[in-house]
C-alpha positions in Angstrom: 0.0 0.0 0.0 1.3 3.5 -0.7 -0.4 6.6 0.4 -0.2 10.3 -1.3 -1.7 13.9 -0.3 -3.2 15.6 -2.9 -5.5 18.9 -2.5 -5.7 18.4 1.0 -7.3 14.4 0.3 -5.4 11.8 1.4 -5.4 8.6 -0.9 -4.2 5.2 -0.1 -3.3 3.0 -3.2 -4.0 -0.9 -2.7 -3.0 -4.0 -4.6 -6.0 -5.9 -4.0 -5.0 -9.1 -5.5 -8.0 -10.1 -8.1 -9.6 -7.3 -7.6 -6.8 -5.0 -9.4 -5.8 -1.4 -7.9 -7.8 0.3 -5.3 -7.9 4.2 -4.5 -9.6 4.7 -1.2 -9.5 8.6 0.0 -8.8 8.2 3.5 -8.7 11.6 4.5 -11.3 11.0 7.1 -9.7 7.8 8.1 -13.0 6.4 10.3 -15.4 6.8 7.3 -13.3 5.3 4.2 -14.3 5.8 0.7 -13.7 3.8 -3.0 -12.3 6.8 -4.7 -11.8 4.7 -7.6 -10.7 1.2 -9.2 -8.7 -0.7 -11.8 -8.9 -3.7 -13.1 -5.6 -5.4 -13.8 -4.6 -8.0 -16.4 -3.5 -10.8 -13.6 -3.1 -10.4 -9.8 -2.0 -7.1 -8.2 0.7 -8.0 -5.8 2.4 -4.7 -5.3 2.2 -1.1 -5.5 4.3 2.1 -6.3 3.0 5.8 -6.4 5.0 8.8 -8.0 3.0 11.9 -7.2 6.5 13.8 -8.3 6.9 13.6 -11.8 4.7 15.6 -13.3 3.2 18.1 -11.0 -0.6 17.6 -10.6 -0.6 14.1 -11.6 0.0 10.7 -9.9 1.3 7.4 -11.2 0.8 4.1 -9.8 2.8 1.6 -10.5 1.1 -2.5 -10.1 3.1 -5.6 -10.5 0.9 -8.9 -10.7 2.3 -12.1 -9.2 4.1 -13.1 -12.4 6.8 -10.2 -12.3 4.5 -8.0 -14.7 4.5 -4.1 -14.3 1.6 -2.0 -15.7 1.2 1.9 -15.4 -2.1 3.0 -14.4 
């Protein structure tokens, strides 16, 4: 899981196994909320977030159990 502040929200990025890539703002960390989702080819096993890059914008990063990377 990686987590990044942007405009004052506070978004955790999740490999969620079959389920793909989660977004969950988590800015109001008792109340949790699907900011959005990503289906991914195989199984998401890890994630990476650059929120550095290119100002504004944020990059995750998703590799699936059998060493593949994908940029979502």
């Amino acid at each position: 899981m990686a987590r990044v502040v942007t405009t004052g929200r506070i978004y955790a990025y999740t490999a969620a196994g079959m389920q793909g890539l989660y977004i969950i703002d988590v800015t109001d960390p008792i109340h949790p909320v699907t900011a959005s989702a990503f289906d991914t080819p195989g199984v998401a096993w890890r994630v990476a977030v650059d929120a550095t890059t290119v100002p504004g914008r944020t990059y995750a990063y998703v590799t699936d159990r059998l060493h593949y990377l994908l940029h979502c």
